[in-house]
Structure formats: structure tokens, C-alpha cells
VOMARSE-233326 format. One record per residue (C-alpha): residue in one letter; chain; x, y, z. Coordinates in Angstrom, 3 decimals, always signed. Each point is the difference from the previous one (the first is absolute). Example, Ala and Ser with C-alpha at 12.3 -4.5 7.8 and 13.67 -1.06 7.14 Angstrom:
+------+------+----------+----------+----------+
| doke | loke |     east |    north |       up |
+------+------+----------+----------+----------+
|    A |    A |  +12.300 |   -4.500 |   +7.800 |
|    S |    A |   +1.370 |   +3.440 |   -0.660 |
+------+------+----------+----------+----------+
This chain:
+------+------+----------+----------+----------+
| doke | loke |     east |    north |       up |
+------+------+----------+----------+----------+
|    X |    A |  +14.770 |  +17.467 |  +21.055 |
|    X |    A |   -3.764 |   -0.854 |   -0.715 |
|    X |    A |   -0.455 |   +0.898 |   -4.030 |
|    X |    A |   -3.185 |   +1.175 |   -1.025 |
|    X |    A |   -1.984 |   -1.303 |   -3.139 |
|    X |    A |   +0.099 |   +2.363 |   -3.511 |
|    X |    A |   -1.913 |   +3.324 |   +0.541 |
|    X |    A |   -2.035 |   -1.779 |   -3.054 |
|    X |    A |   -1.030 |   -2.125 |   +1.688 |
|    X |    A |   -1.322 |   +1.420 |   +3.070 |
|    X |    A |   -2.589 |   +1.868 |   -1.826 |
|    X |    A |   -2.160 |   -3.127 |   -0.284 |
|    X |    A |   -1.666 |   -2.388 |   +2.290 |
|    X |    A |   +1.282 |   -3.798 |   -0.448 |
|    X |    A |   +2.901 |   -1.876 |   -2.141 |
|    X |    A |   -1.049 |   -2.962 |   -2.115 |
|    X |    A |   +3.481 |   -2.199 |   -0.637 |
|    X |    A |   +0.278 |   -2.658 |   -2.732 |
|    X |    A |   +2.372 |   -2.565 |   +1.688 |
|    X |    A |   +1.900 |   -2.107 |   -2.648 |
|    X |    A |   +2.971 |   +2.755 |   -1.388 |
|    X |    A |   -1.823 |   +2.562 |   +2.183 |
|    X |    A |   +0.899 |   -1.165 |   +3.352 |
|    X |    A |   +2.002 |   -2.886 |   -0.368 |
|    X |    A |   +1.990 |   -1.662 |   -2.872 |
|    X |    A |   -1.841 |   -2.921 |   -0.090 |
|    X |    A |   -1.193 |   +1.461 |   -3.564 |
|    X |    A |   +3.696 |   -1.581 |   -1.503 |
|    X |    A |   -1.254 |   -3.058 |   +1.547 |
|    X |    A |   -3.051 |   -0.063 |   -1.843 |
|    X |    A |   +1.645 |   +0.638 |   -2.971 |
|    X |    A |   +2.089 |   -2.752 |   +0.571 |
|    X |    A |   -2.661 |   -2.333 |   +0.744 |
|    X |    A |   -2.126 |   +1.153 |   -2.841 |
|    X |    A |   +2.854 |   -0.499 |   -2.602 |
|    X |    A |   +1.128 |   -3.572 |   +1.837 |
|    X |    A |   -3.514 |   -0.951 |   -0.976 |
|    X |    A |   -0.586 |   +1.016 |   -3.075 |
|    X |    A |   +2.855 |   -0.876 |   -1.329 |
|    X |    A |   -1.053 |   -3.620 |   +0.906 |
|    X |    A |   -3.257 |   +0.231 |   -1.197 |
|    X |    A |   +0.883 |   +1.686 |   -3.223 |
|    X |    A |   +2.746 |   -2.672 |   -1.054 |
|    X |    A |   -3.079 |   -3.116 |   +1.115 |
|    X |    A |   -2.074 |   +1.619 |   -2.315 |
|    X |    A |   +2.012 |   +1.779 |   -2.367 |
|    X |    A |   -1.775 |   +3.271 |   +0.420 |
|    X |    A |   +2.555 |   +2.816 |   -2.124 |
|    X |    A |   +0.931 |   +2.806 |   +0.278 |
|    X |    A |   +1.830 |   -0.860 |   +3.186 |
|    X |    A |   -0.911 |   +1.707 |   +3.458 |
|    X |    A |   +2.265 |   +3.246 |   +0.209 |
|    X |    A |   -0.239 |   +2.591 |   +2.506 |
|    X |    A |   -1.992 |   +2.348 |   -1.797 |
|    X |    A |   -2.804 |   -2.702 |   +0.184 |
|    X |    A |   +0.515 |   +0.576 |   +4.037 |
|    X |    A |   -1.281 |   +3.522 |   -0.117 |
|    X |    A |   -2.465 |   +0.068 |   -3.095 |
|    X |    A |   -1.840 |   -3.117 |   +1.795 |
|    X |    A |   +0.877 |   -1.141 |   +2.992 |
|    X |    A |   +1.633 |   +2.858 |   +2.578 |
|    X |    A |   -2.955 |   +1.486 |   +2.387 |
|    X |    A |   -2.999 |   -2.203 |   -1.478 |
|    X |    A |   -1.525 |   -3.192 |   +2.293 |
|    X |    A |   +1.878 |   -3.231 |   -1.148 |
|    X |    A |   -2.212 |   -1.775 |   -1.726 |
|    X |    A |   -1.027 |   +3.249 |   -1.950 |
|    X |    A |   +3.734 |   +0.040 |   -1.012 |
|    X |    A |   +0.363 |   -3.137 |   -1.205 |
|    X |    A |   -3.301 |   -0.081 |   -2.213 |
|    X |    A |   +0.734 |   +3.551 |   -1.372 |
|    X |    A |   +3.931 |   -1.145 |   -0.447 |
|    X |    A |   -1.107 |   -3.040 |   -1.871 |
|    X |    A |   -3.073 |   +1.828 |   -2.050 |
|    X |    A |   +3.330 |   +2.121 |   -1.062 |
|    X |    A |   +1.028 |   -3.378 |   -1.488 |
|    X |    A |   -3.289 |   -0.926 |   -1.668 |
|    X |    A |   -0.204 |   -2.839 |   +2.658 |
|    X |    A |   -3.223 |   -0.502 |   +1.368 |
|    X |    A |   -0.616 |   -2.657 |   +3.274 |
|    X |    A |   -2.325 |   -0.466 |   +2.302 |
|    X |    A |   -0.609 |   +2.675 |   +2.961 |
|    X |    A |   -0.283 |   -3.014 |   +2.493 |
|    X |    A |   -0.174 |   +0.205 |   +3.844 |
|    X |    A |   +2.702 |   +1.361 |   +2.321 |
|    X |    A |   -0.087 |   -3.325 |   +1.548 |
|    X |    A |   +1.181 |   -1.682 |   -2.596 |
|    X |    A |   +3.264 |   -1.689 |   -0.040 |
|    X |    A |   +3.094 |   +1.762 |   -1.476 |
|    X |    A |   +0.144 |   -3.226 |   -2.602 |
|    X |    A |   -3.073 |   +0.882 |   -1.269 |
|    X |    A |   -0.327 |   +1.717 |   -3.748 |
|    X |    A |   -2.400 |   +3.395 |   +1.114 |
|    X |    A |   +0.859 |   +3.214 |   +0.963 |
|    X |    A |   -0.202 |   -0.641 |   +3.599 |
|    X |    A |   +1.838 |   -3.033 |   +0.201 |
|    X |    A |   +2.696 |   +2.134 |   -1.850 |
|    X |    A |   -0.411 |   +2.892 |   +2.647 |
|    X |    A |   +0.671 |   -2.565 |   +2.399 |
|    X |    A |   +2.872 |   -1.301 |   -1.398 |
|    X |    A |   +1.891 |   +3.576 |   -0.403 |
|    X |    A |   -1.355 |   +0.458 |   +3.865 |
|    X |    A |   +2.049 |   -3.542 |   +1.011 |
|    X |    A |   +3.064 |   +1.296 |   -1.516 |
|    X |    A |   -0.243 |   +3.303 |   +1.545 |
|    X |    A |   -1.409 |   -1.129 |   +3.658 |
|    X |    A |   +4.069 |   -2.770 |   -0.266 |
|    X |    A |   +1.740 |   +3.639 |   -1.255 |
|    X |    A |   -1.332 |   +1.968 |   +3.347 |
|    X |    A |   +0.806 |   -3.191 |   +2.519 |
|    X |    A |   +3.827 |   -0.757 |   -1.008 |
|    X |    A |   +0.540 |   +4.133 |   -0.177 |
|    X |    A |   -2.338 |   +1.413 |   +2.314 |
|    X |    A |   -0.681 |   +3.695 |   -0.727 |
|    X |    A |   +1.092 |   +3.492 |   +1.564 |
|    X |    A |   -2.134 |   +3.922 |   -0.455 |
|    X |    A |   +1.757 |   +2.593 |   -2.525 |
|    X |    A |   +1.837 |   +1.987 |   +2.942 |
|    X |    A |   -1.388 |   +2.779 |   -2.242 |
|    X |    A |   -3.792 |   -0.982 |   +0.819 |
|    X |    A |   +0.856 |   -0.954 |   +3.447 |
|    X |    A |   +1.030 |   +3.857 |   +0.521 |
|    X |    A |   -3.136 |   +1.506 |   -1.895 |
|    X |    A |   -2.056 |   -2.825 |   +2.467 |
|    X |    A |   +1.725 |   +1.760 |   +3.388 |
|    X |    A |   -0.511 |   +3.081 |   -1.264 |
|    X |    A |   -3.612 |   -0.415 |   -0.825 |
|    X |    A |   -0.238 |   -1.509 |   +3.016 |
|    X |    A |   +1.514 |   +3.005 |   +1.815 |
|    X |    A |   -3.159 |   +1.997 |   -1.246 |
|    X |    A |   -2.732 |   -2.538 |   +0.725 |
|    X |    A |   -0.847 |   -0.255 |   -3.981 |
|    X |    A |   -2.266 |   -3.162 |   -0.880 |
|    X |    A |   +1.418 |   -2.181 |   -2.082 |
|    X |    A |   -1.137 |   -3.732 |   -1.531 |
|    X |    A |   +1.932 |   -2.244 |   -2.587 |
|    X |    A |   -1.797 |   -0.647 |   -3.059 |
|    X |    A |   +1.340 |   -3.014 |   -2.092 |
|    X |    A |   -1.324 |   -2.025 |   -2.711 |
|    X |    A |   +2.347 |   -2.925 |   +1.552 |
|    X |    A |   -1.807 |   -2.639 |   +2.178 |
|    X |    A |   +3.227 |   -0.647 |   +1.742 |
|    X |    A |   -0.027 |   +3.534 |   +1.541 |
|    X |    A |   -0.409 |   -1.372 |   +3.021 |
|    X |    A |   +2.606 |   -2.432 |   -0.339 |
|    X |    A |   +2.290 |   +3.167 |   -1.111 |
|    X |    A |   -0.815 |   +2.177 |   +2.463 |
|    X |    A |   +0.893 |   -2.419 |   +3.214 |
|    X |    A |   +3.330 |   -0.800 |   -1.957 |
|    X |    A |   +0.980 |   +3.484 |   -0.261 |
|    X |    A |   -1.247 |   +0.557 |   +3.900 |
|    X |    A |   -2.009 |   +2.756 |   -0.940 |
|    X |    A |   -3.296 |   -0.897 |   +0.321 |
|    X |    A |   -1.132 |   +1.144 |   +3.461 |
|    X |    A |   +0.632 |   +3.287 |   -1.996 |
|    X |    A |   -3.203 |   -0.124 |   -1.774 |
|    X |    A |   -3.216 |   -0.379 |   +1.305 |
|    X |    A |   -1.954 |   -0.338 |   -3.269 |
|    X |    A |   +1.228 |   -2.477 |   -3.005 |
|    X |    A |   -2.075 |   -0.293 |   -3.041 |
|    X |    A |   +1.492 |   -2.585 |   -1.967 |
|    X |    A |   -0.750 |   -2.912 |   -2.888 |
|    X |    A |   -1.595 |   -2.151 |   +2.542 |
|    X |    A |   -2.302 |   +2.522 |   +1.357 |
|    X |    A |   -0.215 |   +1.236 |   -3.534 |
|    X |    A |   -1.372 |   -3.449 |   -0.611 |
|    X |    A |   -2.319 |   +0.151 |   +2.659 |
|    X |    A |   -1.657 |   +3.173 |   -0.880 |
|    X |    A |   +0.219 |   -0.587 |   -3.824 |
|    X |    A |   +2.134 |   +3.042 |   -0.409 |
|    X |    A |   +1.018 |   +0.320 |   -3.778 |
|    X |    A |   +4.101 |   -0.140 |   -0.264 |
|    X |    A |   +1.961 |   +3.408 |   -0.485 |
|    X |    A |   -0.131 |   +2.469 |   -2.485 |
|    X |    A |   -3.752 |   +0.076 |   +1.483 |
|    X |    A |   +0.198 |   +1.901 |   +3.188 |
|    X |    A |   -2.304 |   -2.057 |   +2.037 |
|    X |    A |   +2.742 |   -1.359 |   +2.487 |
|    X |    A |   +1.173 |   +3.454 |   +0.575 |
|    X |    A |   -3.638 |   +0.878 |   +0.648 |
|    X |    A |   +0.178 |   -2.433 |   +2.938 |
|    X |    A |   +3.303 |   +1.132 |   +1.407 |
|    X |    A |   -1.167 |   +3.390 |   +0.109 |
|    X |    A |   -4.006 |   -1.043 |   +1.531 |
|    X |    A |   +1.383 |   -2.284 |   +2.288 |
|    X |    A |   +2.212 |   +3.133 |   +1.579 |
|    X |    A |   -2.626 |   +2.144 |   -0.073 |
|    X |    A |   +1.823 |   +1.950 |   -2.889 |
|    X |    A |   -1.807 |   +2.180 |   -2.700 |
|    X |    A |   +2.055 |   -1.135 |   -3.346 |
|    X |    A |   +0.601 |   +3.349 |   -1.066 |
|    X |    A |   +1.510 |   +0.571 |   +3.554 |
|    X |    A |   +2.132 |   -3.141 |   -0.221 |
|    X |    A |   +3.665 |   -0.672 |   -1.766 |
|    X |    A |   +0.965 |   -2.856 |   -1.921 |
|    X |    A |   +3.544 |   -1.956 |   -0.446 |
|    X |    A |   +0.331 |   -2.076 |   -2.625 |
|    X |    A |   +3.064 |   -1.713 |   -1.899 |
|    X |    A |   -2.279 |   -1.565 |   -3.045 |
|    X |    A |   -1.619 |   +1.614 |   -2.799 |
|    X |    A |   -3.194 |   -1.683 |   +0.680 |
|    X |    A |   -0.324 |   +0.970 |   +3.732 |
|    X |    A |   +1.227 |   +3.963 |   -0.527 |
|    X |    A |   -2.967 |   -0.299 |   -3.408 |
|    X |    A |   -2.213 |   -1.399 |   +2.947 |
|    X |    A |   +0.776 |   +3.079 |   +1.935 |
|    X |    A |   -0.242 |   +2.925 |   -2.398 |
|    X |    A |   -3.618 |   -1.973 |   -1.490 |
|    X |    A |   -1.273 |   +0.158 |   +3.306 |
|    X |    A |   +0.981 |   +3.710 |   +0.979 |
|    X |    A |   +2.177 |   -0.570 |   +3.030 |
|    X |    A |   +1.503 |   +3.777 |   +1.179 |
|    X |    A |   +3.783 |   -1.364 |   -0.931 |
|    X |    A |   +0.863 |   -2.845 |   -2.064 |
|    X |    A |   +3.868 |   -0.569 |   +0.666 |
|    X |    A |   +1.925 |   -2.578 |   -2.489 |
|    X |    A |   +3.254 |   -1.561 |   +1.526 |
|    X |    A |   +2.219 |   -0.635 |   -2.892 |
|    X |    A |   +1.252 |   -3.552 |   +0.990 |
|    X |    A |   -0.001 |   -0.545 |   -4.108 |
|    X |    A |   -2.725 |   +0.380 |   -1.352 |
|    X |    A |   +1.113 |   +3.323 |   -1.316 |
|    X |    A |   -0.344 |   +3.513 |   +0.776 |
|    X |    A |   -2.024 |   +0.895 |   -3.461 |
|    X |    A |   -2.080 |   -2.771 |   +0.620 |
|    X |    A |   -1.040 |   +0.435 |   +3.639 |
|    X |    A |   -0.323 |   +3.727 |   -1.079 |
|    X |    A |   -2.305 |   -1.155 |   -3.166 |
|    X |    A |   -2.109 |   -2.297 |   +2.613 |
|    X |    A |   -1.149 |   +3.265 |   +1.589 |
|    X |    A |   +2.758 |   +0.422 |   +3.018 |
|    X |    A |   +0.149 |   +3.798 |   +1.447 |
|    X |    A |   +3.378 |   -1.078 |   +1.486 |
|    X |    A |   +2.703 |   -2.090 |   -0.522 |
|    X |    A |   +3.360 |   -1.148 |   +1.827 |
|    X |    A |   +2.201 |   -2.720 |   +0.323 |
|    X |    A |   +0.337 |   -0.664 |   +3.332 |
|    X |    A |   -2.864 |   +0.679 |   +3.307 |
|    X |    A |   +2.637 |   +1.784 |   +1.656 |
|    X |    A |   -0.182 |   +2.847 |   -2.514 |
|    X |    A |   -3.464 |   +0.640 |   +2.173 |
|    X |    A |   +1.249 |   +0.189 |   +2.967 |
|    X |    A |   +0.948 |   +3.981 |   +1.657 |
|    X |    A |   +3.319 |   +0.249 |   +0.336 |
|    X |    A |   +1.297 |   -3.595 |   -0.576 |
|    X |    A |   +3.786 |   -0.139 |   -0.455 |
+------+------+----------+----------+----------+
């Protein structure tokens, strides 16, 4: 039996997915690799209050990396240089710190390799089953990375992601600028288009930038909170989307 997409969803004209906690789980992986690293760096330099979880979603979940290590470490009244992205992950700036969290991460995703929410995997076929455009927007610069390790990225034609981010000198989510390029780049009128996020920053990127339907997945980030952001829909779970799913 060939399931069909949310009748929600079939009233617009494209599907712009966030991929870390929206597609895949590699956002616990992240998380990991975030608090591996901080941890480290807070104990070399005896930054307090210690990392927590909390500081993962106020600063870090949805934004570019090295935007979420400066605004983490602003949150600490710890000021370094911005730096290059080339620089080495020894090296005392915010990039070389970037870099450092992306090293741990990059070791996570070889050992463990990484597998689709069978949830989004549905909602994919049965978007698929209609011929809706759809594109992956991520802040990550390892979506590519991500996407071949979950074996899903034939599935999208269009990726805008940190590195092309980079490239284009898009501003990091809550601005709406990479959705903006999702939606242009399928030929997709914003207010026409939907938007899947997991983090408060990307579902405030959607709402400030007037997408037709901003959807939060509650991953943990909260229901109030993705509903404060600006989401017009929440669930847990991509296969509440999908017609008929059992």
C-alpha cells in the first residue's frame, strides 16, 4: 500500500527539511560531540558554569558552528578570536574550536555510521508518491557526509547547507536566508513552501521569513518552545504526516 503525504501538506508547493533530528538522528551525535568538546575545553581553561544541555539549544542547536561556539562562549563572557576555518583544531579562535567539535563528531559518524528516522523515510516515499519538491536545509557542513551515511541522498536534488552557506555568505538560522535558497533554488514561492525543523532557531528562521507552514518536530527541544519560536504545527515523530500510516 502506497501512503500518501498529510492533506496539509499537499496544499503547498515544495518541503524544506532540516536534516540533523529532522531526518536523521545524527542531532544526538552532535550533542555528543559538542558536549565531548566542551567539556575539554572548559576544564583547559576553566570556563564555569559548566556546559549543560540547555546551553545545546539556547546556543548551539540549528546555528552554523562557528556561530555556536562564539555565541556559546560570549554566554560565558569569553571572548577569542573569530580566526579562519582553516585553522587547526589546536588553535585558541573560534574556528579552530569549530574544528575541533567537527573532529570529534566526523570519529562519532565513522565507528557508528548512521541510519534515516523510519518515520522521515515514510513522509520521503510518500512525498515522493506525489512528485512534491523537496531540498534539505542544514546549518551542518557535514550534511553531505550525513546524507551518504544514511543512503538517502540521491533523494534530494537540492542541499543548502553550512558549506554552501559559506559560499554565498548566508547569515546562520534564526535569519531565514538559507530557507530563502531552498525554496529559489526549487522554484518555490516561500509562502507556497513548508518548513521542518527540530531547533528553535531554524522553526524562528521559518516563521521570520513567512514560509506557508512552519512544522517543529519535538525531538526535545520542547513543545512550548518550538510553539513560542513561531511553529503552526508540531509532532513528535514524521510519521504523524503521513495519510494513513499504521
Amino acid at each position: 500500500m502506497t501512503h500518501r503525504p498529510d492533506p496539509r501538506l499537499a496544499e503547498f508547493d515544495a518541503v524544506l527539511f532540516d536534516l540533523d533530528g529532522v531526518l536523521t538522528p545524527t542531532a544526538e551525535v552532535h550533542m555528543h560531540a559538542w558536549q565531548t568538546m566542551f567539556d575539554e575545553l572548559f576544564a583547559d581553561w576553566a570556563i564555569t558554569p559548566p556546559y549543560t544541555e540547555h546551553d545545546y539549544y539556547a546556543y548551539v542547536d540549528g546555528k552554523k558552528r562557528y556561530d555556536g561556539v562564539a555565541g556559546l562562549l560570549r554566554s560565558r563572557d569569553v571572548e577569542v578570536p573569530w580566526g579562519d576555518p582553516s585553522d587547526d583544531a589546536s588553535e585558541p579562535t573560534v574556528c579552530g574550536i569549530g574544528n575541533r567539535k567537527n573532529d570529534v563528531f566526523m570519529r562519532v559518524l565513522d565507528r557508528d555510521g548512521i541510519a534515516a528516522f523510519p518515520g522521515s523515510l515514510a513522509l520521503m516515499d510518500a512525498l515522493r508518491s506525489v512528485s512534491m519538491p523537496v531540498a534539505v536545509v542544514s546549518s551542518s557542513k557535514n550534511a553531505g557526509p550525513v546524507l551518504d551515511a544514511a543512503g538517502i541522498r540521491d533523494r534530494f536534488p537540492v542541499v543548502v547547507d553550512g558549506l554552501v552557506a559559506e559560499q554565498r555568505h548566508l547569515p546562520s538560522k534564526p535569519a531565514p536566508d538559507v530557507f530563502f535558497e531552498g525554496a529559489r533554488a526549487l522554484g518555490a514561492d516561500p509562502a507556497r513552501t513548508v518548513v521542518v525543523e527540530d531547533a528553535i532557531a531554524g522553526v524562528e528562521a521559518g516563521a521570520a521569513g513567512g514560509f506557508g507552514l512552519v512544522i517543529g518536530v519535538d525531538r526535545g527541544a520542547g513543545r512550548e518552545a518550538l510553539r513560542a519560536a513561531g511553529a503552526d504545527l508540531i509532532v513528535n515523530d514524521l510519521i504523524d504526516l503521513v495519510e494513513n500510516a499504521e
